[in-house]
C-alpha positions, 0 to 999 in steps of 0.5 A, a space after each residue: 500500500 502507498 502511504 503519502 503524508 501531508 503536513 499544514 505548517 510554515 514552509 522552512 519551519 524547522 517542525 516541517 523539515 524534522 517531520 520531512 526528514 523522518 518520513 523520508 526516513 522511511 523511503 517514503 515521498 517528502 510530505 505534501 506542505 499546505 502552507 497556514 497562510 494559505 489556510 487563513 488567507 482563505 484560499 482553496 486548500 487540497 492534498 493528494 488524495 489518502 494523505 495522512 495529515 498532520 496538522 503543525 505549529 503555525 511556527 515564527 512567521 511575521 506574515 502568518 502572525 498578521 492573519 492570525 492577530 492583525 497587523 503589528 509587531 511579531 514579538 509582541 504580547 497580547 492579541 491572544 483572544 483575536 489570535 485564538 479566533 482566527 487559530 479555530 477557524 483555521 483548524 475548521 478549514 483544515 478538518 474540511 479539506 476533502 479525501 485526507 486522514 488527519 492526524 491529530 482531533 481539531 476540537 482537542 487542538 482547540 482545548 489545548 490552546 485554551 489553558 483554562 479549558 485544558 485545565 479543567 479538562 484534566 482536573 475532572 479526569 483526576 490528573 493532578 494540575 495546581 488549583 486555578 481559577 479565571 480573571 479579569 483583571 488586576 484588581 479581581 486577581 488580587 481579591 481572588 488571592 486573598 480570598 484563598 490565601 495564595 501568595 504566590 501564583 502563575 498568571 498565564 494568558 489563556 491562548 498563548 505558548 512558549 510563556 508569552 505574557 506569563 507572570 511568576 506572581 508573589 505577595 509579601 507584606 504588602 509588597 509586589 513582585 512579578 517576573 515575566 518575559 514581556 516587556 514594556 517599551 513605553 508603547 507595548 510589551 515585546 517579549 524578551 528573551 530573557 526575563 525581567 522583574 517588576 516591582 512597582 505595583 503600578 508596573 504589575 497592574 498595568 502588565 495584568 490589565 493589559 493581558 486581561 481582556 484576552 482572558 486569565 487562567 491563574 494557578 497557584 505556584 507549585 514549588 519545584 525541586 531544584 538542583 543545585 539551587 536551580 529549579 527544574 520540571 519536564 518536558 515529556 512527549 507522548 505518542 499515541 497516549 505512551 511517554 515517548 521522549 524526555 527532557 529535564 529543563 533546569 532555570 534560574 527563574 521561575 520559568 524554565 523554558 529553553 529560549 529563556 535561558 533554560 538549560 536541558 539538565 540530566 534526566 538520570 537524576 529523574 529516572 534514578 528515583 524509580 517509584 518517582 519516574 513511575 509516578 512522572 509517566 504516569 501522570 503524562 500517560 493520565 494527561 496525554 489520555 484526555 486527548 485521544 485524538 492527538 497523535 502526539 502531546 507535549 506534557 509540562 510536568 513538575 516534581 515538588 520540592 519533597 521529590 515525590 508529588 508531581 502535577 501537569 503544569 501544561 499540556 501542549 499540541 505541539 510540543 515536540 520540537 526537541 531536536 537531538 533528542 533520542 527516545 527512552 526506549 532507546 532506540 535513537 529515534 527523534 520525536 517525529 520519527 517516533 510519530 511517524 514509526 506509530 502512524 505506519 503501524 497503525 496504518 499497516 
């Protein structure tokens, strides 16, 4: 049987050449590539007929970011909710392209890209996430605080990824502090790639007001296990729902990213403690279930500082950009390769 892939991404977007390169990997044709500009241009979209489709990051594309949330700087902060509008639609068009398979459900597409959605999804199926609730703005989130007795919490804008506008918030004695990416030029936020603190509450309130109306998700912080005095959490991909690939990301700051200064730390120190280990796939196993139609997540998932509780901060539809990263079972395949290993079989 002939087996064609296809692939909805930014032409030259490192996710499409990874992808690429695993499916001829296999002695198969280079995927079929329908560009996102195109779909949120509206034009007339197609693929070979039988194509399995997997459907990608819309990546760091100027032209394709003005489709999605207006004119304007790419580096900019905000615009999340216009973002997440044009974002369905598309993925709408995309479902409606004749005589494909896809790889990947666009309702949970959707959810993943709504962190409050996705919150409350893994919370009603048991997976341990840090309690949350939404806000409105800065005055609503300090009332909301108090009303729990939370002093430290992470206020995520609801449609975002790679931590833009993310705020690490705390309360002490009346004093604030607030470290994020983003930041002010006097006109806008742009986000940095290094993180900045605020400390003027004036400063905070404008940041949090500004993120508002494209909708909060507020959780309370989890304190992560450190090493060495740096805090660390996970980076786990799954494949058809089973943990696949692994990476320990150990920062200075509250956020561990890779593009914000983030370090890959030694997985070992994670797999040595085996009851831990367990206990870390199987959470991601437990979140990675509430997707089902999602060939691949990427599950961010923090261990506490008594190295034995762990709760899912994030679970991301396309968390798999990890390049040179071999999987757990050693088999030297990448994240993609993987992917593709588990659509040929599922085929066959």
């Amino acid at each position: 049987m002939s087996v064609r892939f296809a692939v909805v991404g930014t032409p030259g977007d490192r996710r499409v050449t990874m992808f690429g390169a695993a499916v001829a990997a296999r002695g198969l044709p280079e995927p079929y590539v329908i560009p996102w500009r195109d779909v949120l241009a509206g034009k007339e979209l197609s693929a070979p007929e039988g194509a399995l489709l997997r459907i990608d990051s819309p990546g760091e594309d100027g032209e394709v970011d003005a489709l999605l949330r207006g004119p304007g700087e790419p580096a900019r902060v905000g615009g999340g909710a216009t973002w997440y509008a044009g974002f369905t639609a598309g993925l709408a068009r995309v479902a409606a392209i004749p005589g494909v398979r896809l790889l990947g459900d666009v309702a949970e597409i959707g959810v993943l890209f709504d962190k409050r959605r996705c919150h409350a999804v893994l919370e009603e199926a048991g997976v341990a996430v840090p309690p949350g609730f939404a806000a409105g703005s800065y005055e609503e989130l300090r009332d909301l605080m108090a009303g729990r007795g939370w002093k430290r919490v992470f206020v995520k804008p609801a449609h975002g990824s790679s931590a833009s506008g993310v705020i690490a918030f705390q309360e002490h004695a009346g004093r604030v502090k607030a470290v994020t990416s983003a930041a002010w030029t006097g006109e806008a936020y742009l986000n940095s790639l290094r993180l900045r603190t605020y400390e003027d509450e004036a400063d905070v309130r404008r940041l949090v007001d500004f993120l508002a109306p494209d909708g909060l998700h507020v959780e309370r912080w989890f304190p992560k296990a450190s090493v060495r005095g740096r805090a660390f959490d996970l980076r786990v991909v799954t494949v058809s729902g089973e943990p696949t690939h692994a990476v320990v990301r150990v920062g200075r700051g509250p956020m561990t990213n890779l593009h914000l200064g983030g370090e890959r730390g030694d997985l070992e120190m994670v797999r040595a403690r085996a009851e831990l280990w367990e206990r870390v796939l199987a959470t991601c196993a437990r979140a990675a279930a509430c997707f089902p139609g999602s060939l691949g997540t990427g599950v961010d998932v923090m261990v506490g500082t008594d190295w034995r509780s762990v709760a899912v901060a994030e679970v991301n539809a396309f968390g798999d950009l990890l390049p040179g990263l071999g999987d757990l079972s050693g088999n030297n395949r990448d994240t993609y390769a993987e992917q593709v290993r588990a659509v040929l079989d599922g085929h066959a």
